[in-house]
C-alpha positions as CSV (number, residue, x, y, z in Angstrom):
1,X,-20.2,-19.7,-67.3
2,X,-23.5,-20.1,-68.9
3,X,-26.6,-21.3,-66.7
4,X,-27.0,-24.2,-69.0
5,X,-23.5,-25.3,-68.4
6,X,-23.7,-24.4,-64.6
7,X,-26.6,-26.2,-63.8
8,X,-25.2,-29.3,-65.7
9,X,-22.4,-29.3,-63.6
10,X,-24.7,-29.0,-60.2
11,X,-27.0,-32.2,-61.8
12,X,-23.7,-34.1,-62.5
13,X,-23.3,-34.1,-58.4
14,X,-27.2,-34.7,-57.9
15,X,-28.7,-36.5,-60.6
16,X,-29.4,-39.0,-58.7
17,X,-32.3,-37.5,-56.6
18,X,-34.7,-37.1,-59.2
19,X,-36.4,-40.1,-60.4
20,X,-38.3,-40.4,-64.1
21,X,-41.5,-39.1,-64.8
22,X,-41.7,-41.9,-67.5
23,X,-40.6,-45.1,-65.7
24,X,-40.2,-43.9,-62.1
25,X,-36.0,-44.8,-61.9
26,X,-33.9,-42.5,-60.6
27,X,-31.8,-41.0,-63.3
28,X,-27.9,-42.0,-63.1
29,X,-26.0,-39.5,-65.7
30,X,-25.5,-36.4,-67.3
31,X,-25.1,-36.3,-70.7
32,X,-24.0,-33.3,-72.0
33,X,-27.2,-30.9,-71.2
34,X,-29.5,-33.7,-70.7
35,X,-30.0,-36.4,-67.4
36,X,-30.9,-39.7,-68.5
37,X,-32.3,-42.8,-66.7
38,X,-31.2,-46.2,-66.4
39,X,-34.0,-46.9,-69.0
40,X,-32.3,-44.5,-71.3
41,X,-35.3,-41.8,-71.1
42,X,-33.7,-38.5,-71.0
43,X,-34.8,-34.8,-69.9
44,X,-33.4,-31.8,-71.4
45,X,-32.1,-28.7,-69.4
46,X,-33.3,-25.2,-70.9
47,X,-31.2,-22.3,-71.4
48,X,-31.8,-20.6,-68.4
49,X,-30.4,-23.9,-66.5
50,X,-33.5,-25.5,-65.6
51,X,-36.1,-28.9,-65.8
52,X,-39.2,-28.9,-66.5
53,X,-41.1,-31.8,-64.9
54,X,-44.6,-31.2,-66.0
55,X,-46.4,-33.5,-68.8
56,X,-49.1,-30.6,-69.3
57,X,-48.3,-26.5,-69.1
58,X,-50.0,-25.2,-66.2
59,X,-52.2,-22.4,-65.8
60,X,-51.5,-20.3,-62.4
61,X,-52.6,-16.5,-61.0
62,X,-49.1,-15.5,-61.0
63,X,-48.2,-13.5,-64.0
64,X,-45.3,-11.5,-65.3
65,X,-46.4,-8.2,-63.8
66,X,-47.3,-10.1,-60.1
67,X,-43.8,-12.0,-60.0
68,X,-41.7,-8.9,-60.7
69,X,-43.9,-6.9,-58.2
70,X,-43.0,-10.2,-55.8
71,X,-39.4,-9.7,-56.5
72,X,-39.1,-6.3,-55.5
73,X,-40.7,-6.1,-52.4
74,X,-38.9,-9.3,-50.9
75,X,-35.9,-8.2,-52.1
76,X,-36.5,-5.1,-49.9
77,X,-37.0,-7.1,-47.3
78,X,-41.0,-8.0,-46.2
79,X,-39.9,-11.7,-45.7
80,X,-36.1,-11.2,-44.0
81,X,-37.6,-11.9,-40.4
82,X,-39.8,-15.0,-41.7
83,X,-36.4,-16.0,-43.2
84,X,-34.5,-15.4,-40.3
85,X,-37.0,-17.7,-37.9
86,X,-37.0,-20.3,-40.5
87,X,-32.8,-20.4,-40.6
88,X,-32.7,-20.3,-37.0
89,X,-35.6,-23.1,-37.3
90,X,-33.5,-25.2,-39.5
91,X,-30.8,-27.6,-38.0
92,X,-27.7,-26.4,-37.7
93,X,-25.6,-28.2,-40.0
94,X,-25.4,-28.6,-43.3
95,X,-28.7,-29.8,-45.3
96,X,-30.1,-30.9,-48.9
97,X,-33.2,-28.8,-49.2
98,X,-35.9,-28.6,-50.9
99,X,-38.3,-25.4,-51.2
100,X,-42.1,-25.9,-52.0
101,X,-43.9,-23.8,-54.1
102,X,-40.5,-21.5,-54.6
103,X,-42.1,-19.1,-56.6
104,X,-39.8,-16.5,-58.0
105,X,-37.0,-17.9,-55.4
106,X,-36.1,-14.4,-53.4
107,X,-37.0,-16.3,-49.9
108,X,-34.9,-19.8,-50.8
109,X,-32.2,-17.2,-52.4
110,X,-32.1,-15.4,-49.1
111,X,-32.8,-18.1,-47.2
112,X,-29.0,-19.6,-48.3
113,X,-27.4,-16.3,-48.3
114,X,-28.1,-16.4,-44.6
115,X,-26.7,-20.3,-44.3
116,X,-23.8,-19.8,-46.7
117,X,-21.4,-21.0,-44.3
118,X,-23.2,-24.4,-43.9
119,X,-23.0,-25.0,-48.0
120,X,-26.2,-26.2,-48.1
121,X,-27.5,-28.0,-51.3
122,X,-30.7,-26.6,-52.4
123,X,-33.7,-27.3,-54.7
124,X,-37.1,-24.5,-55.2
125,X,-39.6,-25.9,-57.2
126,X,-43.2,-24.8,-58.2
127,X,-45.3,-24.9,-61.5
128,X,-45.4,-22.3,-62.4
129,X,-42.8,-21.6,-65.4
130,X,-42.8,-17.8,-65.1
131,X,-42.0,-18.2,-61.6
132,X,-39.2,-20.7,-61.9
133,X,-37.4,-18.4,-64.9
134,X,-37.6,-15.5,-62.6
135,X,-36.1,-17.9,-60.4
136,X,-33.2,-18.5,-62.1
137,X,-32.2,-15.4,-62.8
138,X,-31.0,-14.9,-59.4
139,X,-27.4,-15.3,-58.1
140,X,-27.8,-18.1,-56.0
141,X,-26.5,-21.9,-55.5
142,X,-30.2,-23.2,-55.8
143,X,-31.4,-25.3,-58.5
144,X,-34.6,-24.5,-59.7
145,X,-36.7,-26.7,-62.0
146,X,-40.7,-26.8,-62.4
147,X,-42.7,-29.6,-60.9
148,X,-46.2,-30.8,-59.5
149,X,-46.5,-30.8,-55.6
150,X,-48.8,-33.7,-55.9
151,X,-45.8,-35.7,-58.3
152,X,-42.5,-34.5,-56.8
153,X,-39.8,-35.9,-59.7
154,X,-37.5,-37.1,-56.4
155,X,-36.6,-40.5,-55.4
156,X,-37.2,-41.4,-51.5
157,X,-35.4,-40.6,-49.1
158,X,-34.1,-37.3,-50.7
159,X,-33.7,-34.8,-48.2
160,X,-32.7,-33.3,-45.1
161,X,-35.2,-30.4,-44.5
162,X,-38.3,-29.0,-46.7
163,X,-39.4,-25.8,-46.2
164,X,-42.7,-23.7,-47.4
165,X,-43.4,-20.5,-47.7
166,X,-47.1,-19.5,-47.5
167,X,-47.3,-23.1,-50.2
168,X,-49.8,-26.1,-50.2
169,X,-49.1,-29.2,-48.9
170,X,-49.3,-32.7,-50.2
171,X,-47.8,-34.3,-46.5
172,X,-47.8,-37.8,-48.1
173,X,-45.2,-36.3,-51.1
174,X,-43.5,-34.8,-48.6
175,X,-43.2,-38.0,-46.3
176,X,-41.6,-39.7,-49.5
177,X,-38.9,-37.7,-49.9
178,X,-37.8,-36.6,-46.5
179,X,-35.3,-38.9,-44.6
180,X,-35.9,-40.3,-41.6
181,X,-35.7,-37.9,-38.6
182,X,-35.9,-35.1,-41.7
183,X,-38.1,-31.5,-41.2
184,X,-40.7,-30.1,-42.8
185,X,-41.3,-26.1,-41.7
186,X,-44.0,-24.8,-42.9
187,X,-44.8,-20.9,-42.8
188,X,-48.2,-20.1,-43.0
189,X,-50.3,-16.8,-42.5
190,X,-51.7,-15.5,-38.8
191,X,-54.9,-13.4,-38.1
192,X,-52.6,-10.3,-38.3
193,X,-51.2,-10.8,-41.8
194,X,-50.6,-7.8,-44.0
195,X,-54.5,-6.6,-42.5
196,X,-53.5,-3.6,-43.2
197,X,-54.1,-4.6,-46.5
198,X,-56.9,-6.4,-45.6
199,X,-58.5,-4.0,-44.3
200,X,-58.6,-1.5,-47.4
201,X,-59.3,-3.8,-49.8
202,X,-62.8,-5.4,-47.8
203,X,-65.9,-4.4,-46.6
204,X,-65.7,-5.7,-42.5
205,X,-69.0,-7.2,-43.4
206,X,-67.1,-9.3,-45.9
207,X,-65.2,-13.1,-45.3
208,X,-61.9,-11.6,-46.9
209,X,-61.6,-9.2,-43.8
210,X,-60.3,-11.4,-41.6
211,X,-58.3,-14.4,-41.9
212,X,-58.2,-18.0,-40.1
213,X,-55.5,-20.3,-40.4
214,X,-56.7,-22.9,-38.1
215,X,-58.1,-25.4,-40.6
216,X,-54.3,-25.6,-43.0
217,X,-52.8,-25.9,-38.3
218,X,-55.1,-28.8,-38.0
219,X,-54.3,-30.5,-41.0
220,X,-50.4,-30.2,-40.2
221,X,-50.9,-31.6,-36.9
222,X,-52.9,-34.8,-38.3
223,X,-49.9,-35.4,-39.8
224,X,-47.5,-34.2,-37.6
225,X,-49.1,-34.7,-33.9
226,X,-45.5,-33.8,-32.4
227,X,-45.2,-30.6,-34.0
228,X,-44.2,-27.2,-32.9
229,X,-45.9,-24.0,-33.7
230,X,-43.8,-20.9,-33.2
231,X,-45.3,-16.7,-33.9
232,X,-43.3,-14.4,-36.1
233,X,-44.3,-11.1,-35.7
234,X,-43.4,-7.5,-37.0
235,X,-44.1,-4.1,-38.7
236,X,-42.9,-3.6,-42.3
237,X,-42.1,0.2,-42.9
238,X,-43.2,0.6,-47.1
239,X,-40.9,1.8,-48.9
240,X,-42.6,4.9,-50.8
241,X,-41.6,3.5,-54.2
242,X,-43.0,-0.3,-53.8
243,X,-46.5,0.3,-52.4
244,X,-47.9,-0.4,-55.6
245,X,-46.0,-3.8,-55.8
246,X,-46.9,-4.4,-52.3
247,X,-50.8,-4.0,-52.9
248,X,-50.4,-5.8,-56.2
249,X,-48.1,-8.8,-55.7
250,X,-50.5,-10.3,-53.0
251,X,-54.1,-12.0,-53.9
252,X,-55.8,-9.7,-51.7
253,X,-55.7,-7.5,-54.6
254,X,-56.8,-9.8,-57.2
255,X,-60.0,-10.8,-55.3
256,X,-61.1,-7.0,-54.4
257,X,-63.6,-5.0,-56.4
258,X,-62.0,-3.2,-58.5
259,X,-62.9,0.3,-56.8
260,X,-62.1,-1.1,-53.8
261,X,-58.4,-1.7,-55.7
262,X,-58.8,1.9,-57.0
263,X,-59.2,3.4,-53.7
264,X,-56.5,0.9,-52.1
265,X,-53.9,1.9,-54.6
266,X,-55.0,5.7,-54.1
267,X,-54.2,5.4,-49.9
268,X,-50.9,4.4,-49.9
269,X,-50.1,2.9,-46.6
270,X,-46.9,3.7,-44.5
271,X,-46.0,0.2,-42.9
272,X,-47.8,-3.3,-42.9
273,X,-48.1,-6.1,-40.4
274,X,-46.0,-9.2,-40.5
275,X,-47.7,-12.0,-38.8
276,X,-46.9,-15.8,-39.4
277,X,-47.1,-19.0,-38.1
278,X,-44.0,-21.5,-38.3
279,X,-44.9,-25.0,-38.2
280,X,-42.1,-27.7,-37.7
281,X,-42.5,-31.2,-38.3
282,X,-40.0,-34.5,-37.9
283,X,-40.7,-37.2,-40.1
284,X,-39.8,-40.5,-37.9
285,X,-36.1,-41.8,-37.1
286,X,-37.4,-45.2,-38.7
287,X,-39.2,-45.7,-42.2
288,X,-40.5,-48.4,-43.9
């Protein structure tokens, strides 16, 4: 089957989450390739079986070259304990999920490989386009579509669980369209994160040798007072053959001199540390 054809098939179950960017109503149908509102304003699917929910193209850091070096280093597995807390994190039952910032969708792909027997229905959104077609290009239920954190196209109300990996927030979107009693988990760096990397790249004297992630905590807790914070923690042995994606897939790299990047690239580390930070919010049992 064709992705266009696929992911009409997955809209004509869930067209009803997204709501209009012109007139703010939810759509109600699928016709043919397209979802259409109730004021007849419709959005086309693309070939590769996705929306695209901006007014404006976006300009973003992550190109071509970064996004396929992102792809094959989590598909070798830097993330799998992140994604294994996060699972474990989630409720146990099935959920309608929504991914933040998906990027090029390896962790919400793995993330549902893991869950597969819960069939849970799954949305990864982020804007930027490049990400999103690597996106779909993966073998996984997941619908992926491009969108604006600040605008997400879904009604209220929308899902069980939202999860972020290493993503801004907009907590007020994210209110909207969680149900009541629904989770946010949040995954966000820790002191320890890929310093490794850190630490070749940056001078100690210099900011971007060490990392704080107490400012992005605070702000999660203003929000969510009743939040729990949990550690994830481990070594990553390199593969030999993806040092070069590792060092070049992250923005450490992109802000370095570029004889620090020189040097970096000509040191080829043997392991890295994993260190994160899972935050886990519950929106209220009761909403206005």
């Amino acid at each position: 089957m064709k992705k266009i054809d696929g992911a009409a098939n997955f809209l004509a179950q869930e067209v009803t989450k997204f709501k209009c960017p012109v007139c703010q109503q939810p759509y109600v149908s699928v016709q043919g390739h397209s979802i259409v509102c109730g004021q007849h304003h419709q959005l086309d699917l693309n070939k590769k079986g996705s929306l695209n929910f901006l007014k404006h193209p976006a300009s973003t850091e992550y190109d071509d070259a970064m996004l396929a070096d992102r792809r094959r280093v989590l598909a070798a597995g830097l993330f799998d304990g992140i994604i294994t807390a996060v699972s474990q994190t989630l409720p146990q039952k099935t959920q309608t999920m929504l991914d933040v910032g998906t990027g090029e969708g390896t962790p919400l792909a793995n993330l549902l490989a893991l869950r597969r027997s819960y069939q849970d229905t799954a949305f990864g959104f982020d804007i930027s386009k490049a990400g999103i077609n690597l996106a779909t290009q993966l073998n996984s239920p997941a619908f992926f579509l491009t969108a604006d954190l600040a605008q997400l196209p879904f009604v209220d109300q929308s899902f069980d669980s939202l999860v972020e990996f290493f993503s801004p927030s907009a907590y007020a979107e994210f209110s909207r369209v969680l149900k009541p009693g629904g989770r946010l988990i949040k995954v966000v760096p820790a002191k320890g994160y890929l310093h490794e990397l850190r630490e070749q790249l940056y001078p100690s004297s210099s900011p971007q040798h060490t990392y704080s992630n107490q400012a992005v905590v605070e702000r999660f807790f203003e929000h969510y007072p009743n939040g729990q914070v949990a550690s994830v923690q481990y070594d990553w042995a390199i593969p030999t053959d993806l040092y070069q994606s590792l060092l070049h897939m992250t923005p450490l790299h992109w802000g370095a001199r570029h004889e620090a990047q020189l040097a970096a690239e000509q040191r080829p580390l043997k392991s890295v540390t994993v260190d994160v930070v899972l935050l886990t919010g519950t929106e209220p049992t009761h909403k206005s």
